[in-house]
N, C-alpha and C positions, 0 to 999 in steps of 0.2 A: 559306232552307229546303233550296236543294238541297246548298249549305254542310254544315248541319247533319245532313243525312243521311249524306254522305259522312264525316263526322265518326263518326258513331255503326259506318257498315258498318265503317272505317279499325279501332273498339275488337274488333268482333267476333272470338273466335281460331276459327278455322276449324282442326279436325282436321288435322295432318297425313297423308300418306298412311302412315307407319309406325303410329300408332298405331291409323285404319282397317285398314290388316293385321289390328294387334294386336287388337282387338276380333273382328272376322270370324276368326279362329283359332280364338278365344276360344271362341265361339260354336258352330265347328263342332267342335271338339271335345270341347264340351259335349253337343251331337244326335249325334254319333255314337259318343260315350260312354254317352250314357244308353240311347239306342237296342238298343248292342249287349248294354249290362247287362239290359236288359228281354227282351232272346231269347234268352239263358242263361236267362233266371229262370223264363219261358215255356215254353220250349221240356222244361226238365230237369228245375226243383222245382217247379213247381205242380201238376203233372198226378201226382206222386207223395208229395207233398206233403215234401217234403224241408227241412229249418227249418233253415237256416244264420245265422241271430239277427237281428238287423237288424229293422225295421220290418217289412222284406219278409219275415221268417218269421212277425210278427206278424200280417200280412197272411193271410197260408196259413191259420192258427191259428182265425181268425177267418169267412175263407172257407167253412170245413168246417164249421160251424156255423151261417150264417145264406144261405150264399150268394153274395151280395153281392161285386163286382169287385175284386181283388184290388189292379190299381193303383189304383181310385178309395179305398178302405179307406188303401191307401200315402199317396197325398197327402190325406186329409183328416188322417191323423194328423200328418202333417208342418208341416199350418198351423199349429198352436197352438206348435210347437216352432220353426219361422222366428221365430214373432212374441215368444216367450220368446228367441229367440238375438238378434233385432236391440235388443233392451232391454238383454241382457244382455254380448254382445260385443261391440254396437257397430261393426259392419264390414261395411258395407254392400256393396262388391265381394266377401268369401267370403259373402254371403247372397244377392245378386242372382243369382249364380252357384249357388248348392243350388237356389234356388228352380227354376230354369231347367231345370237335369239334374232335377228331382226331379219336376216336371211332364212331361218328355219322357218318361222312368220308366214316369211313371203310364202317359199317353197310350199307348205303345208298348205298353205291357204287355197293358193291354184291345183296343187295338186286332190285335195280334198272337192272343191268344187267341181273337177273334171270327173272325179269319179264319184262321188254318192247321190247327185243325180241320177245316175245309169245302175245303181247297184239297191238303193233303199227300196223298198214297194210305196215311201210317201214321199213326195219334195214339194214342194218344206214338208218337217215333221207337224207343225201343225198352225193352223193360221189366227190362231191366239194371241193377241199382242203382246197382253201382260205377261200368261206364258214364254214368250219369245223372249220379251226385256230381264224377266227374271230371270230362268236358265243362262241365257247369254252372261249376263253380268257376273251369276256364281262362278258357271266353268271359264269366263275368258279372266275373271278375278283370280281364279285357281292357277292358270297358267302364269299370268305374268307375277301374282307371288310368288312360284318357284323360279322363275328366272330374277327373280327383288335376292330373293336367298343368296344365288350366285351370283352377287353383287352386280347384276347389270342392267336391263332395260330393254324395250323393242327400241328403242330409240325417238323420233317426233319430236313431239312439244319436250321431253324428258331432257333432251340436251340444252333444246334450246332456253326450258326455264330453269337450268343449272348457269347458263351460261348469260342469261338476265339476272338472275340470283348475285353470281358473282360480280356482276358489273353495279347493281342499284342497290343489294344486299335487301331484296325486299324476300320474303319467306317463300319456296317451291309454292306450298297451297295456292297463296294468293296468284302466281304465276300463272297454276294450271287452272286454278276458274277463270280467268280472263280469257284465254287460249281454248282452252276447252270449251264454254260458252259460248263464246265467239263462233266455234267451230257448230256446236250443235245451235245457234242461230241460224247460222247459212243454209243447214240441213232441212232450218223449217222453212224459207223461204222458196226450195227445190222441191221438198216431199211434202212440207204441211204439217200445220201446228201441233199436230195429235202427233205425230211420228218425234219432234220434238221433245213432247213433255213425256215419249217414253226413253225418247236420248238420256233426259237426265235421270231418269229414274234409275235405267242402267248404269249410267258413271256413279251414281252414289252406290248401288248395291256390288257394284265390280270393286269400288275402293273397300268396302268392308271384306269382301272375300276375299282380297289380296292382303290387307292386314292380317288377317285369319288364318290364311297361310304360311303368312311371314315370318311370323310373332307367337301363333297359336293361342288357345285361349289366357286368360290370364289369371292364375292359380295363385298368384303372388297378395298377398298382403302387408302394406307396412304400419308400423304400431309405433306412437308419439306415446309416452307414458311422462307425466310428470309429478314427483314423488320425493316425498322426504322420507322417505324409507330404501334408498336406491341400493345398497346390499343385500336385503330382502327379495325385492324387486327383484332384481338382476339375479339369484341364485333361483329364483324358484323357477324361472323363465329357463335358463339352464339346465338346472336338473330335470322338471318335466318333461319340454318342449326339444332338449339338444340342440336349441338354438342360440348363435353368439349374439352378444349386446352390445351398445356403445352407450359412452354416458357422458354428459358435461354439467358441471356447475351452471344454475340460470340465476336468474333474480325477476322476482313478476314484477310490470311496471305497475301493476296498479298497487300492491300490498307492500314491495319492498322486501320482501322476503327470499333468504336464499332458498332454490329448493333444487331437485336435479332432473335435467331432462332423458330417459332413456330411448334409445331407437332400436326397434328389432325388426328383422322381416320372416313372416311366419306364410303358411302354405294357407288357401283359403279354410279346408276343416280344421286347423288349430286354433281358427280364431274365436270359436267358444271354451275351449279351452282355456286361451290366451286370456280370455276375460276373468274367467273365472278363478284362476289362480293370482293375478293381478289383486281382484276383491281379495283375497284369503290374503295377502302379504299388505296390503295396504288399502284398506277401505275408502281412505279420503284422496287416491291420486284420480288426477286427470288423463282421462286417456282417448286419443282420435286415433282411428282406423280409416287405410286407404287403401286402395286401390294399385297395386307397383302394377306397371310398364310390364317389367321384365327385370326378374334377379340370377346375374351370372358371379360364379363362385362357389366356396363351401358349403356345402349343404344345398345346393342347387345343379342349374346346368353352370358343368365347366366353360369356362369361358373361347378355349382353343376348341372343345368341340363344336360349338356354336357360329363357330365364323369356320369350320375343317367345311 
């Protein structure tokens, strides 16, 4: 017996402590994602009723009409669309995780409105609109880029243009301005044109804040070098810069000529550098500079920490 016990504990895999991290990360930056999207949303568009599309301006829409809790309105609509996304997308880790923010959402949101009414010396903080549309969009952009981080979502239009997506393969963007539009349309026909055109003003500045959080600025630069001199090139880049290169044989279509194309990704301050030692090894190469997304790897961020 006691054999066979030790047998069974011996199969159990017990968590390691990275991936306990990785969950408890998870987690909190899922609550303090939602949390803080819900004090943007509280604090800026309910009380002025501002419709930046989303469930959550469906919520407002609905609010002014019967009453009824703004976040509890949120997450009842949400159930029927978790339980149409886990049928439909099958992915149980980006559903656990909406679920999670989009309950915290709710909760924060009633619970915030029931108490800073009673607690602030102003409510609202102030009856500024562009005030209102701006604040709102940064801090509820802040929130839901940390819940973007932990791979999830408040839920809404999010599943439902995932799951449009999949079905007509048309691009997320295009989904959520149809849906989103739509949404702060209805909002102008309820509140009035002026509360509208600060809806969208808000959904473009919330998309920016939440990239911004997501992604962080972007420090990254990539470098196209094309050069007949590519052991030159590629050493000096190297030895200065300690950054790696890649290189292929090209042929320009207009000249005919063999020549070699290099590619490197350098931080944004090495890029006068970059220039400058480029001229010193090869005076007559071509060379564009862009703008990188985001570089994960050597000499960057690790890529396992980035998604930990």
């Amino acid at each position: 017996m006691t054999t066979l016990l030790r047998q069974k504990t011996r199969q159990i895999h017990w968590p390691s402590q990275a991936q306990i991290w990785h969950k408890t990360h998870i987690i909190i930056l899922l609550t303090l994602g939602g949390f803080i999207a819900a004090a943007g949303y509280v604090i800026f568009q309910v009380p002025h009723h501002i419709v930046a599309g989303g469930l959550s301006g469906v919520s407002i829409i609905i609010n002014a009409f019967t009453g009824w809790p703004v976040g509890l309105l949120f997450w009842i609509m949400n159930v029927p669309l978790l339980i149409l996304g886990f049928f439909q997308l099958g992915r149980w880790s980006f559903l656990w995780r909406t679920l999670f923010a989009a309950t915290i959402f709710s909760a924060s949101a009633d619970l915030l409105l029931a108490v800073l009414p009673q607690t602030l010396p102003q409510w609202p903080l102030t009856d500024d609109m562009l005030l209102n549309t701006i604040y709102g969009g940064i801090i509820g952009g802040i929130g839901l880029g940390m819940v973007y981080r932990a791979g999830g979502t408040t839920g809404g239009t999010s599943i439902l243009g995932r799951i449009w997506q999949r079905k007509t393969g048309r691009p997320l963007s295009q989904v959520y301005f149809y849906s989103d539009g739509l949404i702060i349309l209805t909002g102008a026909l309820v509140f009035g044109w002026e509360i509208a055109l600060y809806g969208f003003i808000m959904l473009f500045i919330g998309g920016l804040a939440s990239d911004y959080t997501l992604e962080g600025p972007s420090r990254t630069r990539t470098a196209t070098i094309v050069t007949n001199q590519p052991e030159a090139v590629m050493q000096i880049i190297m030895e200065n810069l300690g950054r790696g290169v890649s290189y292929w044989p090209i042929t320009g279509g207009y000249t005919g000529e063999q020549r070699y194309l290099i590619y490197c990704t350098v931080t944004r301050p090495q890029v006068q550098e970059l220039k400058r030692i480029i001229a010193q090894a090869d005076p007559t190469a071509f060379v564009t500079i862009g703008v990188g997304h985001q570089a994960l790897g050597d000499g960057f961020s690790s890529i396992a920490k980035e998604i930990s």
